[in-house]
N, C-alpha and C positions, 0 to 999 in steps of 0.2 A: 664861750661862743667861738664855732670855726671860721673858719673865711672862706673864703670862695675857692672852686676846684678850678683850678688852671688848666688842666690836662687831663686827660682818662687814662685808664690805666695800659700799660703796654703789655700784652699778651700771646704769648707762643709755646706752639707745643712745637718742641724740634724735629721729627721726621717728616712733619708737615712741612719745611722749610728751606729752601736752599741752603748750602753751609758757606759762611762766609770765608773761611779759609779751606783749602784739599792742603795738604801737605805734597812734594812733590814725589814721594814713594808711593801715594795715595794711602799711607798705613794709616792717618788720623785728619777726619774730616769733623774742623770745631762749627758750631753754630755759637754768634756773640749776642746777647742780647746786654743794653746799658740802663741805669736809670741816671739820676742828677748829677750823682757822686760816686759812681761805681758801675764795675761789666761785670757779668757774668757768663763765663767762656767754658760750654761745652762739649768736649771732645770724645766723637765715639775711635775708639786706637782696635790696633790690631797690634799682635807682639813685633816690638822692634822699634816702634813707633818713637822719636825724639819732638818734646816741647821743650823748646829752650827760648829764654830771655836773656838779650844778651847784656844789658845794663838797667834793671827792673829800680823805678827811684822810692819805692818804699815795698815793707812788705806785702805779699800774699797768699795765700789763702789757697789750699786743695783740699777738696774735699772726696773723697771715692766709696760711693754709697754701700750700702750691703751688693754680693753679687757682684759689683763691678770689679776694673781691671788691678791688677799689681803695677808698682812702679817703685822705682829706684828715684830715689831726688835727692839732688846734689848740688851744694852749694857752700861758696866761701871754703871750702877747702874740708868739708865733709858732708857724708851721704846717708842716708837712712832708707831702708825697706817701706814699702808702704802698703799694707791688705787692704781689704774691702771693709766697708764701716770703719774708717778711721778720717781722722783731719790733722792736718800738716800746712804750719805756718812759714813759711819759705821768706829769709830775712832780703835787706836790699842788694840791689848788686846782679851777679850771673850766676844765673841757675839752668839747671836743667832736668826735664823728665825723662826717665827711660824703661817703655814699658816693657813687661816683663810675661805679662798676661792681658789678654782682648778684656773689652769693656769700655766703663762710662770713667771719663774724670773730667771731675769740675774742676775751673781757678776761678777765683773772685778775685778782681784787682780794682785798684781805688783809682781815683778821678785825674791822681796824678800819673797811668799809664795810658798816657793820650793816644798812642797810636793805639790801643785794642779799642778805646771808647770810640775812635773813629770809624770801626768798623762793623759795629754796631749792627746790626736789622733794622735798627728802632732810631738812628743817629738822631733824624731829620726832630726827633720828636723833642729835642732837649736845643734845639739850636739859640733858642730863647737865654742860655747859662744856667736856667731852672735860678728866676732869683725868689721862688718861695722856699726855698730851701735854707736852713741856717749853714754861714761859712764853716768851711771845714779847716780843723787845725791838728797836727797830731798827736795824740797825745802823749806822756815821757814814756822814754826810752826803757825798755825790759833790763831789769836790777842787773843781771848779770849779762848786760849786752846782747848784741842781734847773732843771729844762731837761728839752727832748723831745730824747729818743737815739733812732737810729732803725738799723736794723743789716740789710741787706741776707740775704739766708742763703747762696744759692748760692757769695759768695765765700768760705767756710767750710769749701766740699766738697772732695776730692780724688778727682778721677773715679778714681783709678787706685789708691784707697786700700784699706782692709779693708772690708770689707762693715758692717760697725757702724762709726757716725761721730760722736761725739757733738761738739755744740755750746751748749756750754753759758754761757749769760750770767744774770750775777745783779745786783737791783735793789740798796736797804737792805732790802727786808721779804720781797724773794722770791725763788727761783732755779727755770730751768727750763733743760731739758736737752732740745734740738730736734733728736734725730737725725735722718740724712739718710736719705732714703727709703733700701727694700730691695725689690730686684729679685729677690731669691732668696731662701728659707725658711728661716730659720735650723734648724740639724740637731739632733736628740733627745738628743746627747750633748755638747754644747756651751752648755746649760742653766746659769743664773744664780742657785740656791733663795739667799736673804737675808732678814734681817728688819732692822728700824729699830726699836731701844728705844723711843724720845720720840717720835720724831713720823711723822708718814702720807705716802704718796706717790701722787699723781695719776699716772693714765697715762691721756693726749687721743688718739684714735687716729681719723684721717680717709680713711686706706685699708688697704682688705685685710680679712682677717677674723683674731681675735684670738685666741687662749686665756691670759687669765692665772690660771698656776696659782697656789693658793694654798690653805695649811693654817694650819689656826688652832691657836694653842699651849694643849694642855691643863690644869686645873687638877683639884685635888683631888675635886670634883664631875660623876663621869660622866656625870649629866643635863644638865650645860652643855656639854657637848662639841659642838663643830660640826665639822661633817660635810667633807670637802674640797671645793672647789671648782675643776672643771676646764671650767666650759662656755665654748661658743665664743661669740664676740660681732663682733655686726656691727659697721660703720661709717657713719659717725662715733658716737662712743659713748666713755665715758670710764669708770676704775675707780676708785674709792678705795679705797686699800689700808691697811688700819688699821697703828696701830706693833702689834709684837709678831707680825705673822701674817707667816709663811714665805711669799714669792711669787718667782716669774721670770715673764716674758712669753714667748710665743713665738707668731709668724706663722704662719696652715698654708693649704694649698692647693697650688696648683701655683708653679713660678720663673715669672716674668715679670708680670705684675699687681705694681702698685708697694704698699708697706704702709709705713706712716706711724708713730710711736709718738712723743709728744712725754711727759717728765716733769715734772713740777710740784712743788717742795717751797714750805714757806713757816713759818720761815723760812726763809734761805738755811743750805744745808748746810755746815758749817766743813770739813771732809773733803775737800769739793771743794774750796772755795772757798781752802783754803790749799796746794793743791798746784799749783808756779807754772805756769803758763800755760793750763792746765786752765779757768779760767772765760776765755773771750775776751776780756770788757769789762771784764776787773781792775783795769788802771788809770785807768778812771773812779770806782771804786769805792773807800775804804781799808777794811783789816779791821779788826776790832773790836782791840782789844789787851785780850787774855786775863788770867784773873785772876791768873795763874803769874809773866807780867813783870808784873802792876804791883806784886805784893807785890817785885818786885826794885827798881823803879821807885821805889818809897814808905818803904824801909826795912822793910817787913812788914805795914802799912797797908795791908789786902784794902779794892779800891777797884772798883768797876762800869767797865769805859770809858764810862759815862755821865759820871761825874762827871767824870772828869777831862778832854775834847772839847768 
């Protein structure tokens, strides 16, 4: 049984949008959009262009779609190249971007980079703390310590595979799920309706044009009832999908025109994240050890894996 839908989903295509930050060269004008636990910061750059953070309190997330820009990122005392279809996990601390080629780059930062969540487009809509949301905690620390990971996409893909490809890599605070483009429309009857109890899911979408559907769960109060939501949405443009609200995506248009769909949760989903091989970059990661083994662990002693890592 779901619960009630708190909020409807927050929805923007970016050139439709003011940007909340110009850079003062004017080379990189970001639009922010947030949900509960997380922003998502779009930056169209021109070469030259510098994103820097100056003391970031966990890691982040860059994503630079097919087609978009080059960049250098650089942090804790080394730097890596970055091309187009790739993602790059950038650890805590001072970093910086430095583009090298015009285009799009995404960052995804978690709940604990207050100052971007504050500038939000969407701020006003989370002022509430989002308490249908489950707390956020981080999960342990990467085996061999914090460091820039940097993960190419393409060699992820199977030209010859099913038409949905997921690729999914997760941080400690976040996971996203970068399918591989789609050359052809996904069909009417091959639809995905789902909801999420606790927490929301982003969906960053940089080609094609979208519909995600989505129904909001009703409560005892017919005046609060919201209405479905089936409109189509240009690109680039992203959706926040609240927990509790029934949604699938689907592409329309004609086959051929490629459609893009990246997913964004934060934190990372355990669902995924403990089915083996499912997240790519698992073993840079460990999982959390659940509160089930450690009361076996402890004698009956209910222990956080905080405590005990």
């Amino acid at each position: 049984m779901t619960g009630i839908s708190r909020r409807t989903a927050s929805k923007f295509v970016f050139h439709k949008e003011t940007p909340q930050v110009v850079s003062e060269d004017g080379r990189a004008k970001t639009w922010i959009v947030r949900g509960g636990n997380f922003a998502i910061s779009v930056s169209e750059v021109e070469e030259g262009a510098v994103l820097s953070r100056g003391d970031n309190p966990e890691e982040y997330m860059v994503i630079l779609p097919p087609r978009s820009a080059s960049i250098t990122v650089a942090a804790d005392g080394a730097s890596i190249e970055a091309e187009p279809d790739s993602l790059t996990i950038v650890p805590p601390g001072a970093s910086q971007i430095t583009v090298r080629s015009p285009g799009n780059v995404v960052q995804i930062f978690s709940k604990a980079a207050t100052d971007i969540l504050a500038l939000a487009a969407n701020a006003s809509v989370y002022a509430d703390g989002a308490p249908e949301l489950a707390p956020v905690d981080l999960w342990p620390e990467p085996k061999d310590g914090y460091r820039i990971r940097h993960y190419q996409l393409a060699q992820y893909l199977n030209p010859n595979g099913d038409r949905i490809q997921p690729r999914c890599f997760r941080s400690t605070n976040m996971m996203v799920n970068l399918f591989g483009s789609f050359l052809t429309r996904r069909e009417t009857n091959l639809l995905s309706p789902h909801w999420h109890d606790d927490f929301e899911q982003a969906s960053l979408c940089f080609d094609g044009r979208w519909v995600h559907h989505i129904r909001y769960n009703w409560g005892a109060d017919l005046t609060n009832w919201i209405p479905d939501d089936h409109a189509e949405m240009e690109t680039p443009s992203v959706v926040i999908i609240p927990a509790w609200a029934i949604h699938t995506s689907r592409d329309v248009g004609e086959d051929g025109p490629e459609s893009s769909l990246f997913d964004i949760f934060c934190p990372p989903r355990m669902d995924f994240a403990s089915k083996p091989g499912f997240v790519l970059n698992e073993a840079d990661y460990p999982l959390p050890v659940m509160e089930s083994e450690q009361r076996t662990k402890t004698g009956g002693t209910l222990l956080s894996w905080q405590k005990s890592n």
